[in-house]
C-alpha positions in Angstrom: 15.0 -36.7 118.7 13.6 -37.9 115.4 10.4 -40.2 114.7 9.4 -41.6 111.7 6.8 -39.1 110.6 8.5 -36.3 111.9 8.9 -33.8 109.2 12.2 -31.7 107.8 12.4 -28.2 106.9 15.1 -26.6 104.9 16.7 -23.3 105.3 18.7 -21.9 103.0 21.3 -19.3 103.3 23.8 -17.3 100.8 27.3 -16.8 102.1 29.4 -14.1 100.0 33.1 -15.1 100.1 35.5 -12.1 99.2 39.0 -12.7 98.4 41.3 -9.6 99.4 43.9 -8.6 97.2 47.9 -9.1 98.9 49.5 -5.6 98.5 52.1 -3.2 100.4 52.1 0.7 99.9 55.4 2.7 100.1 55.2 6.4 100.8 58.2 8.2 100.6 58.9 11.5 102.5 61.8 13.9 103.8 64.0 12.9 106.8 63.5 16.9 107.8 60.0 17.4 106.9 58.1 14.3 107.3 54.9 16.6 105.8 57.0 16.9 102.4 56.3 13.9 99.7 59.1 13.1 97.5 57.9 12.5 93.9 60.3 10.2 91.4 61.8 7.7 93.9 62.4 4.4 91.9 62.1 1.2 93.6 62.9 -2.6 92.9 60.3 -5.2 94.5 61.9 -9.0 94.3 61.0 -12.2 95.2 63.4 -14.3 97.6 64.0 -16.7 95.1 64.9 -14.2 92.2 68.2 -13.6 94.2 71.3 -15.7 92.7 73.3 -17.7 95.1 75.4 -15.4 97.2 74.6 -12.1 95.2 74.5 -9.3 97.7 70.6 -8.2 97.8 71.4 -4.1 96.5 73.3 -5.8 93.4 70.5 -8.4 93.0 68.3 -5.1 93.0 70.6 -3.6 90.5 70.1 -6.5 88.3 66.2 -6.5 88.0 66.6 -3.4 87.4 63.9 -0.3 88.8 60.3 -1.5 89.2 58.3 1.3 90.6 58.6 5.2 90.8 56.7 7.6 93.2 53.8 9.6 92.5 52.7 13.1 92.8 51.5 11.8 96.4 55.0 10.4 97.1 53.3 6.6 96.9 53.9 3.4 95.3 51.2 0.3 95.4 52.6 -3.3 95.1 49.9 -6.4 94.2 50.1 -9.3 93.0 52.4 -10.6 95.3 52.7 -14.6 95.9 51.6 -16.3 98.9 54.1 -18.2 100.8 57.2 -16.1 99.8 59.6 -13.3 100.9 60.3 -10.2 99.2 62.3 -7.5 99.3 62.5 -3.8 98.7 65.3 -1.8 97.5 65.6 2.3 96.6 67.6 2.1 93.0 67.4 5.9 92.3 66.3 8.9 94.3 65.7 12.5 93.4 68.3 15.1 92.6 70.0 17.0 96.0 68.8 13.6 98.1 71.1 10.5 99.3 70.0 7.1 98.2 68.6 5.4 101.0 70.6 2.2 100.3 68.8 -0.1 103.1 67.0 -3.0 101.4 63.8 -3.7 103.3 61.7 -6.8 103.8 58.0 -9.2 104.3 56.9 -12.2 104.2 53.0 -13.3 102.5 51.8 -16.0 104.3 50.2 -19.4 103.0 46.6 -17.6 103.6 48.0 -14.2 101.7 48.6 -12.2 104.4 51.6 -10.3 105.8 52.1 -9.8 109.8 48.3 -10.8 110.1 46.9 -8.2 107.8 46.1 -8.5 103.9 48.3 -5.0 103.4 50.8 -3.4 104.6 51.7 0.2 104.6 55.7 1.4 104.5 56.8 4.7 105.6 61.0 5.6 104.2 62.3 8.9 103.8 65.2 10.4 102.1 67.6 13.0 103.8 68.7 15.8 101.5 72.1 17.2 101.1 72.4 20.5 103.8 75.0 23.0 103.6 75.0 25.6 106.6 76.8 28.9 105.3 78.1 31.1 108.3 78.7 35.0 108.2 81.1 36.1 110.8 83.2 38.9 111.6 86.8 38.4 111.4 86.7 37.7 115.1 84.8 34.7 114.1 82.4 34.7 117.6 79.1 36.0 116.5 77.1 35.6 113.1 77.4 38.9 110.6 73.8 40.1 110.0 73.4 42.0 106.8 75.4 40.8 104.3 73.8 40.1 100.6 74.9 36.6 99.7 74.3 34.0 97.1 75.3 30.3 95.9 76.0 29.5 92.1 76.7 26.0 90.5 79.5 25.3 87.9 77.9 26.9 85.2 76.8 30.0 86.9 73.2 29.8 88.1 72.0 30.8 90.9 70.9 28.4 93.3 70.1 30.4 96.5 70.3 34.1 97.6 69.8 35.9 101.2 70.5 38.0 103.4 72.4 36.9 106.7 70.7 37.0 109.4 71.5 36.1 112.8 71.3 32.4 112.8 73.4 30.6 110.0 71.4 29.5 106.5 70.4 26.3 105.6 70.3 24.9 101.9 68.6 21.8 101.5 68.3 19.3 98.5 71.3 20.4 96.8 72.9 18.6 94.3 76.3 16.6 94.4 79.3 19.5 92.8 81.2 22.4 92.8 80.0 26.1 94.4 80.8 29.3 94.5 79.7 31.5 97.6 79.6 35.1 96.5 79.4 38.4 98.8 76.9 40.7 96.5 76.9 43.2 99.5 78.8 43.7 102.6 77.1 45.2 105.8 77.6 48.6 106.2 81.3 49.4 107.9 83.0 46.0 106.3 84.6 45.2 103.3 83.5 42.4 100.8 84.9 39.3 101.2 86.2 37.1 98.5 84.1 34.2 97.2 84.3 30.7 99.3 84.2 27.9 96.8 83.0 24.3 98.0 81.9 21.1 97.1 78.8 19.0 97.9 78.3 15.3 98.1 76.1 13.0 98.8 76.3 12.9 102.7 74.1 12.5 105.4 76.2 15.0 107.1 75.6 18.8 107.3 78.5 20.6 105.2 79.6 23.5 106.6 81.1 26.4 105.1 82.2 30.0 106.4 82.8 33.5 105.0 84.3 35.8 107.5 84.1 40.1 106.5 87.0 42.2 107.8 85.9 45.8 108.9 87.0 48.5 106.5 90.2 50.0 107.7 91.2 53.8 107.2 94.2 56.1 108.1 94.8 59.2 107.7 98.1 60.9 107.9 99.6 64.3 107.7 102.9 64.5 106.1 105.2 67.7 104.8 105.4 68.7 101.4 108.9 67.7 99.6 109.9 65.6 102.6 107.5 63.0 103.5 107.6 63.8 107.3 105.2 63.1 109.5 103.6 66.9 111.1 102.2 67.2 114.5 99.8 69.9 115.7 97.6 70.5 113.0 93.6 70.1 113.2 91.6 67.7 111.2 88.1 67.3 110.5 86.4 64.5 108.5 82.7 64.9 107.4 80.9 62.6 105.5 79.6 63.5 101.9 76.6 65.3 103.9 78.5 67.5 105.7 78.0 65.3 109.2 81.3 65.7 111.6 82.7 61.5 111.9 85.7 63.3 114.0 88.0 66.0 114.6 91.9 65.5 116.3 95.1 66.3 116.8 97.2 65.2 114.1 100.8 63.3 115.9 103.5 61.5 114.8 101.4 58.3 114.9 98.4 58.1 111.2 95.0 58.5 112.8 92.5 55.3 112.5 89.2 54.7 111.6 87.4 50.8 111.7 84.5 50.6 110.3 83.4 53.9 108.1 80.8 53.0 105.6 81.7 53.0 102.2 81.2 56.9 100.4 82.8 59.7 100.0 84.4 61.8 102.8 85.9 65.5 103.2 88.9 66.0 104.8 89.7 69.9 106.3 92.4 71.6 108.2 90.9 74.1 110.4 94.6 74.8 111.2 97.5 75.2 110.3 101.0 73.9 112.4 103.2 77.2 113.0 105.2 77.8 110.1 103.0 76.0 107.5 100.2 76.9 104.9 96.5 75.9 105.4 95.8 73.0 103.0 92.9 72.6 101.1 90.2 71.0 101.5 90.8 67.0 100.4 87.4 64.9 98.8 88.3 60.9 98.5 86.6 57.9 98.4 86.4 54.9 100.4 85.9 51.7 98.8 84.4 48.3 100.7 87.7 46.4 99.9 90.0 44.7 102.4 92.9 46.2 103.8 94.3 49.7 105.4 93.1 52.3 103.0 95.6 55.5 103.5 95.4 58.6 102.8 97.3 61.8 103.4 97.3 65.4 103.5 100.1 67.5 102.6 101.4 71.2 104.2 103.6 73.3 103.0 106.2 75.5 104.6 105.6 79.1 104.8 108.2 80.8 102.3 111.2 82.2 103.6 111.0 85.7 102.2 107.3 85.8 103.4 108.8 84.6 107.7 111.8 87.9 106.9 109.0 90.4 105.5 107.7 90.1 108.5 110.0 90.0 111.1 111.5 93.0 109.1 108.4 95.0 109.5 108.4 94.7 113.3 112.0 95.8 113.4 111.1 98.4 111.5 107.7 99.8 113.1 110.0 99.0 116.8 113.1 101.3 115.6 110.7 103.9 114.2 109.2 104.5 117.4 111.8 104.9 119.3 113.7 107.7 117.1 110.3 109.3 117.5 110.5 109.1 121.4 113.8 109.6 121.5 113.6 113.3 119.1 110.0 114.4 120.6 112.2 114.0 124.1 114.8 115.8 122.9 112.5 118.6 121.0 111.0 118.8 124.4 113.7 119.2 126.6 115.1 122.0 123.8 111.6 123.8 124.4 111.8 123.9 127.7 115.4 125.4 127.4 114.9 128.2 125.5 111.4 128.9 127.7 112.7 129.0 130.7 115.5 131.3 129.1 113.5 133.8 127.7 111.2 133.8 130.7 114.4 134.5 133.3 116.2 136.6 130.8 113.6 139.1 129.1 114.4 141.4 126.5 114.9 145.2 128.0 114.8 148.3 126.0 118.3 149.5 126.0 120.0 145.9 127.0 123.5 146.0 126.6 122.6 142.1 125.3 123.9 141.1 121.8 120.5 141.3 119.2 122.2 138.7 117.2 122.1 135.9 120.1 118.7 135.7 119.6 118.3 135.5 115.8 120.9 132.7 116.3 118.9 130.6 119.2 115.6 131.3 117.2 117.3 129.9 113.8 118.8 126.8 115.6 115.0 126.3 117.0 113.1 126.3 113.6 116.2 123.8 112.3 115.8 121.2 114.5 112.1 121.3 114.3 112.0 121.3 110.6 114.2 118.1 111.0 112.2 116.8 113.2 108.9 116.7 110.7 111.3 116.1 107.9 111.8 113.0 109.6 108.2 111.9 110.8 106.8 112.5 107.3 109.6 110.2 105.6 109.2 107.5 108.4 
């Protein structure tokens, strides 16, 4: 209550009003690594009422024309906006290997300069990159081909990626839109290289997927006669690498022996022996390649000559008909021998024998003929 001579002090106090600035920050980042700030992302920022009757909002954006670009911090700040009003936000060119985000995104500033109750608001977009998945299988196609030296070049040559294959497929991200050739620098060791895959990339939030499948290198090995191309059995193979190391040793048949998967190199072939009737081949050195398809190889024989089979069954006949003449004149020799011993030992010369002398010269003459004959006969034999 106040009385006449009450008195009135004043108090004074300073009040600091601050006006906040109206703004919304964009930051731009990848759909597969939201860590990963995209730099060079162009925006356009319009007003509600910049829009023409019935012009579709991404052409209205179109129109105005790119406003605002990312930094090195994947960031964009827009002031200066007008209270009361609507605006929108549209993506009007992203970076190379990207898709345009083509949503067109919206706010509203308040009478009092504010948007959903706060004087700024923060915007976080991303942009999904273009992703091819390159696969390395083995013809079978069921399990991934580890190993293999692969790379990815564009139209004009360049290399744009380059691995080795592991066991999960490879991912290429932020490719660009065009044509690509998938080249096989190197095979894994027992395959052959495959032939380049070529494919194309657009802009698609879709995963493109593209495949290269390596056949095993494929080797046979036949044994064939000389002149006329047929097929030997019996003979014995060996195949050694270029060190010397035994890969496998057989039987050859009617059927070409196989091998799947031999590294590319060189290889010796040996017969350690020969079919009956044939010659030992030599030795054959050859190369196989990491190239698709049976690689064949063969190794000739050759008959035994003719003249070479008669020399010796000759000789045998020979050497057979030899010894029996010999057994067959030593028997008789013998039994002749014996004769004239057991003659001279039952009929001994007596002094004054009325016995012919001249039987004995005889007997003793015939004797030291047929023996005579007889080494005549082993000394020409």
């Amino acid at each position: 209550e106040l009385t006449a001579d009450a008195s009135v002090k004043t108090v004074k106090s300073k009040v600091e009003i601050k006006n906040e600035k109206t703004r919304v920050r964009i930051v731009k980042t990848d759909t597969t690594e939201e860590a990963k700030v995209l730099e060079g992302v162009w925006f356009c920022v319009f007003a509600e009422d910049e829009v023409e009757e019935g012009e579709d909002l991404l052409e209205a954006a179109k129109r105005l024309g790119s406003q605002y670009c990312t930094d090195e911090n994947g960031t964009i700040l827009v002031e200066h906006l007008r209270h009361n009003t609507r605006y929108y936000i549209a993506e009007t060119e992203t970076i190379k290997g990207y898709v345009l985000d083509e949503t067109v995104y919206t706010f509203y500033v308040d009478e009092q300069g504010w948007i959903d109750g706060k004087p700024e608001k923060a915007l976080l977009l991303s942009n999904t990159p273009n992703r091819v998945q390159i696969t390395k299988l083995d013809l079978t196609g069921q399990a991934e081909l580890p190993g293999a030296s692969l790379t990815v070049l564009d139209a004009e040559g360049e290399e744009v990626d380059s691995w080795i294959s592991g066991k999960e497929p490879h991912l290429i991200k932020g490719i660009q839109p065009g044509t690509y050739i998938l080249r096989e620098v190197q095979a894994p060791d027992g395959y052959a290289k495959a032939e380049e895959v070529s494919f194309v990339v657009t802009n698609t939030l879709e995963i493109s997927q593209v495949t290269m499948e390596d056949a095993p290198i494929q080797v046979e090995i036949l044994k064939k006669e000389t002149g006329t191309d047929q097929m030997i059995e019996g003979a014995i193979l060996a195949l050694k690498d270029d060190k010397g190391n035994l890969i496998r040793k057989w039987k050859t048949a009617q059927e070409p022996e196989r091998f799947e998967k031999l590294s590319a190199g060189i290889y010796i072939l040996t017969e350690e022996e020969a079919p009956e009737g044939y010659q030992k081949a030599e030795n054959l050195i050859f190369t196989v390649t990491d190239t698709a398809g049976i690689q064949t190889v063969v190794l000739y024989n050759s008959r035994k000559p003719e003249t070479e089979t008669e020399t010796e069954s000759g000789s045998e006949t020979e050497t057979e008909t030899q010894t029996e003449s010999e057994s067959e004149l030593e028997t008789q020799t013998e039994t002749e021998s014996q004769s004239e011993t057991k003659t001279s030992e039952t009929e001994p010369v007596r002094t004054g024998d009325d016995t012919d002398a001249g039987q004995y010269i005889f007997w003793l003459l015939l004797a030291g003929t047929v023996m005579g004959g007889f080494f005549r006969r082993r000394k020409q034999s």
